[in-house]
N, C-alpha and C positions, 0 to 999 in steps of 0.2 A: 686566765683560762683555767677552769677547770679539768686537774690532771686525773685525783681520783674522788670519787664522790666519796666512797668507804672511807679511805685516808683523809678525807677534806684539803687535802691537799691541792693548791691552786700555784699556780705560774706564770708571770709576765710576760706577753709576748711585742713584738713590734709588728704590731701589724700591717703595716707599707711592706716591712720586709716581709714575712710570711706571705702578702698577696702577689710580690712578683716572685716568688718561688726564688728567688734571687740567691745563689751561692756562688762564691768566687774560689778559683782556681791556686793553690796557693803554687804545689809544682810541679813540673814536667813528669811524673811517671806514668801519668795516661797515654804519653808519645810513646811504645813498645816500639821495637822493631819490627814488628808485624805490621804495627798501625802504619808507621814510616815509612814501608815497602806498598803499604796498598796506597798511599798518598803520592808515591813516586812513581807510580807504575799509574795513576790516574792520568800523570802531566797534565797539573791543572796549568790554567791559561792566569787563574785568580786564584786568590783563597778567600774566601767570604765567610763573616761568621755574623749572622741575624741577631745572636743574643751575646752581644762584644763583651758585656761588663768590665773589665778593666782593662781589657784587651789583650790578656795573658795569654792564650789559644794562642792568637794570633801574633804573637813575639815569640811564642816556642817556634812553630811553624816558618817564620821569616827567619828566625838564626841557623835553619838549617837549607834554604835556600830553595825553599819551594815554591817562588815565584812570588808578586805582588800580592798585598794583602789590605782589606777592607773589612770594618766593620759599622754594625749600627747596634742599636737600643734604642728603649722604650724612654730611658731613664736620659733626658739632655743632662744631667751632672756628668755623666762618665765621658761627654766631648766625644761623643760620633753622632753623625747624624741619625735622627731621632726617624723611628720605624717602626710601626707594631707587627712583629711579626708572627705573632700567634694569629693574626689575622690573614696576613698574606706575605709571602718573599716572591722579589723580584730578583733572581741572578745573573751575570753577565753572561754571555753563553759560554762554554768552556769551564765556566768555574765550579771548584770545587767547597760543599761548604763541610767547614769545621768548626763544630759549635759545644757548648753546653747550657744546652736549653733551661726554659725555668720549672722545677719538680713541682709540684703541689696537688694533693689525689684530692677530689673533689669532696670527698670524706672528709679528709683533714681542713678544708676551708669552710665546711660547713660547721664541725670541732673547734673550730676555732675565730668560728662569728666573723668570717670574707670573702665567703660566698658571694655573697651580693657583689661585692668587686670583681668580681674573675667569673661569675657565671656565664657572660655574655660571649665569650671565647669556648667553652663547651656548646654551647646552644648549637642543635643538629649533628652532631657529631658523638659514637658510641663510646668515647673516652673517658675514662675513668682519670686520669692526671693528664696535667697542661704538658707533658715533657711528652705524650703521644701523639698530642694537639702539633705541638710542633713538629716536631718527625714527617707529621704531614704534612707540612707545610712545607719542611728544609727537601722532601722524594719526590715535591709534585717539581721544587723549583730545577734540580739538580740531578745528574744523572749519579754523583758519587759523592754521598756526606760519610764522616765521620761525625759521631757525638756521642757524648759523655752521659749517662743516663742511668736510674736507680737498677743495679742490679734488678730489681724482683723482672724485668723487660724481658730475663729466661722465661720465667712461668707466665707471663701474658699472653694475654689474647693478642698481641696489636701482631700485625701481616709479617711473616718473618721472611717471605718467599728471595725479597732481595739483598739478605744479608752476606756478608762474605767473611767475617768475623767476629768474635763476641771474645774481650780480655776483657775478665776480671781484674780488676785492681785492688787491693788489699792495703798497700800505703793510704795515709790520709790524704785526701786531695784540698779539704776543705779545712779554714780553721773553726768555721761557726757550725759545721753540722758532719755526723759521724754516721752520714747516709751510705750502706752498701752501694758504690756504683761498677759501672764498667764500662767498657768503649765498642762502641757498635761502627761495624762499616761496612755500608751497604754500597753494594754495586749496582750498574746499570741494566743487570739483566737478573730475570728467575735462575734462582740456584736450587739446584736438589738439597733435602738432606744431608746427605753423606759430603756436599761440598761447604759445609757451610761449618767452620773452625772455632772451638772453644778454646780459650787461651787463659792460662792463670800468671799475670806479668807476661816473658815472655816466652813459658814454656807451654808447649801444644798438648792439648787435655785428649780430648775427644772432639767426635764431630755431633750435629746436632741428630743425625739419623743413630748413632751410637747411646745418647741422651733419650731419646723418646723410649727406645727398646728397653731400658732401664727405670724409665720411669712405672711405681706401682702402684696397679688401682686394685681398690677393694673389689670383693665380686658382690659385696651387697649380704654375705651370712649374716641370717636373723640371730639375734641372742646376744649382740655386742652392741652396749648402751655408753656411750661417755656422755662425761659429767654429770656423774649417777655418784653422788655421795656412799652409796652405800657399796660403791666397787673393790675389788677385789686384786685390781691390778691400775697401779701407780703411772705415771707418765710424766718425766719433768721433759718438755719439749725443747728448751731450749739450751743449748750450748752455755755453761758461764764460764767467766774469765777466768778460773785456773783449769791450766792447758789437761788435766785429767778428768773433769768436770764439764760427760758430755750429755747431748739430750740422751734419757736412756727411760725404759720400762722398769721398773722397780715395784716387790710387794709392797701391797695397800700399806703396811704396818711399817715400811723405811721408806715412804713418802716425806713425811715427818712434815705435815701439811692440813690447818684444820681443815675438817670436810665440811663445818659449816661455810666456807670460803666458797667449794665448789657451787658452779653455778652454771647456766645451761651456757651463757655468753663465755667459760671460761676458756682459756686458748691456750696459754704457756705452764700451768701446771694441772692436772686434772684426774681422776679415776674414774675407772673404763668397771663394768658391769660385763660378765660372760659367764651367761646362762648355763647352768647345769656346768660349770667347770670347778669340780673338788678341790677342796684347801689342799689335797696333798698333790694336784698337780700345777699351782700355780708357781711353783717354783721352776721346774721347768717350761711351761711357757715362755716366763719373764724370759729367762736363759735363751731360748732358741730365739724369742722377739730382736733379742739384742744383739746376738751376735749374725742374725740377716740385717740390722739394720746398718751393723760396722760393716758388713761385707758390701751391701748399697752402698755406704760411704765411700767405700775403696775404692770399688770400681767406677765410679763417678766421678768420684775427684770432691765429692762433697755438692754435686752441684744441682743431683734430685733434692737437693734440700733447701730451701727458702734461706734468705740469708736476711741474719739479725743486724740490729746495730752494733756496733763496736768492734772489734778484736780481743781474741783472749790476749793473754799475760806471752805468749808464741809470735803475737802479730798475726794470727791466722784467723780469719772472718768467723765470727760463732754463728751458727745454724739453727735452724728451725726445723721441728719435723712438723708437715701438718696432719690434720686428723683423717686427711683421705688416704695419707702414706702409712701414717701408726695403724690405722683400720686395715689396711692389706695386709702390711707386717704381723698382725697379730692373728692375723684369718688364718695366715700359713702355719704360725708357729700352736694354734689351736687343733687347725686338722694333723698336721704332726704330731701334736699328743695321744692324739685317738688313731694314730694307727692309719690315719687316711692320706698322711705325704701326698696331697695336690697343692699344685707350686699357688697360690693365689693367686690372681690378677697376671700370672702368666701370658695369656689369651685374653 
């Protein structure tokens, strides 16, 4: 597979595994005590997990005594009976399913030439990864799933109305893949915002009505061009692994980044273009950019921000800003310079 075209850089992949999105479970820290209490307070009659893979789920779940437990797969090696359940789940009534479905964005299968295998499971459905596909599948069958699923499932589109909690998990769960996840637990009924629980392990963040009001959007000012080589003001987006090294605004000149690089597709490093803004005031924009985006941070818990792969050198998830979030932050910290203090994307 080709990784980067510029670098020629190219990579082996397995592609059986890559097409059942298949990652295995190595330990128990997606079981929080939140999750544990919304599984107890379900009283399942079952535990049912569609996508068993080694059957780890479902040996955490049974050593703590939450009733009988079954699973299936696609895969007859893993010894359960064989089920396609991107297609359909069947549940016993009563039960409860606990799973961790298989990731793969349809992006990345086409990236990676396996498309062709796994298209037929998208087909009629608005899903962008097979891990939403199934979600559909585990809410039509069951009144109350638990499952394990790529963090980015904050910022998606897919129907959040029957969640009841969303942890974060920051431990590795997996040994082959250093995918951000977290554990979603949807109940059998519409919850409001404000009832709907973020959790980072097992400490309570915020609520999802708390998260939207924090979230900022651009209002659209003309005069702000990214991935404009010839900018003015720097942007490393993303978090790296030493714990003081975070995404931040920085002038053009301590980028330290060719600008021939810069490109319209660019995404994690880049320079931003702002029309009629004087070299002697881009030092204070940087400045005000940065410390509204530590203060987002704070009050978020970090969680307006798209989450990257890995953990810094802290263990703490490295983050992403994206370019709708650094566009608002910059709008404010602009009109601020001029004297105009309107909150951006406020309203």
């Amino acid at each position: 597979m080709l990784v980067s075209a510029a670098a020629d850089r190219w990579a082996a992949i397995d592609a059986e595994k890559v097409a059942r999105g298949a990652y295995l479970t190595r330990t128990h820290a997606w079981l929080a005590p939140q999750v544990l209490r919304f599984l107890r307070a379900a009283q399942p009659k079952s535990i049912v997990d569609p996508f068993a893979g080694d059957g780890d789920l479902l040996r955490a779940v049974a050593a703590r005594g939450l009733g009988p437990v079954r699973g299936f797969d696609l895969d007859p090696a893993r010894g359960f009976p064989v089920r396609d359940s991107l297609a359909r789940i069947d549940a016993p009534r009563g039960a409860v399913i606990v799973t961790n479905p298989p990731f793969l964005a349809r992006h990345s299968a086409a990236r990676k030439r396996v498309l062709d295998g796994v298209e037929h499971w998208f087909d009629g459905l608005p899903h962008a990864d097979l891990y939403q596909v199934a979600l559909d599948r585990c809410l039509a069958a069951a009144s109350h799933v638990v499952a394990i699923v790529p963090e980015t499932f904050v910022h998606s589109a897919f129907p959040k109305h029957r969640v009841a909690s969303v942890t974060v998990i920051e431990d590795r769960l997996f040994d082959d893949t250093d995918q951000p996840v977290c554990v979603v637990c949807f109940g059998p009924e519409s919850r409001p915002p404000s009832r709907r629980i973020y959790y980072r392990s097992r400490r309570k963040l915020l609520t999802q009505a708390a998260l939207d009001r924090l979230l900022p959007e651009p209002a659209g000012r003309p005069g702000i061009r990214f991935n404009d080589p010839a900018g003015q003001i720097g942007l490393r987006a993303v978090d790296g692994v030493g714990v003081a090294d975070r995404a931040r605004f920085v002038q053009a000149r301590e980028l330290r980044y060719d600008r021939e690089r810069i490109k319209v597709s660019s995404r994690l490093v880049t320079l931003i273009r702002v029309e009629g803004l004087a070299a002697r005031r881009v030092a204070g924009v940087v400045a005000r950019a940065n410390a509204a985006l530590e203060a987002l941070r704070e009050r978020s818990h970090d969680l307006v921000l798209s989450p990257f792969k890995g953990n810094n050198h802290a263990g703490v998830r490295r983050r992403r800003v994206d370019y709708a979030a650094a566009r608002a932050l910059l709008e404010r910290a602009v009109a601020e310079g001029m004297g105009d203090g309107r909150a951006v994307g406020a309203g």
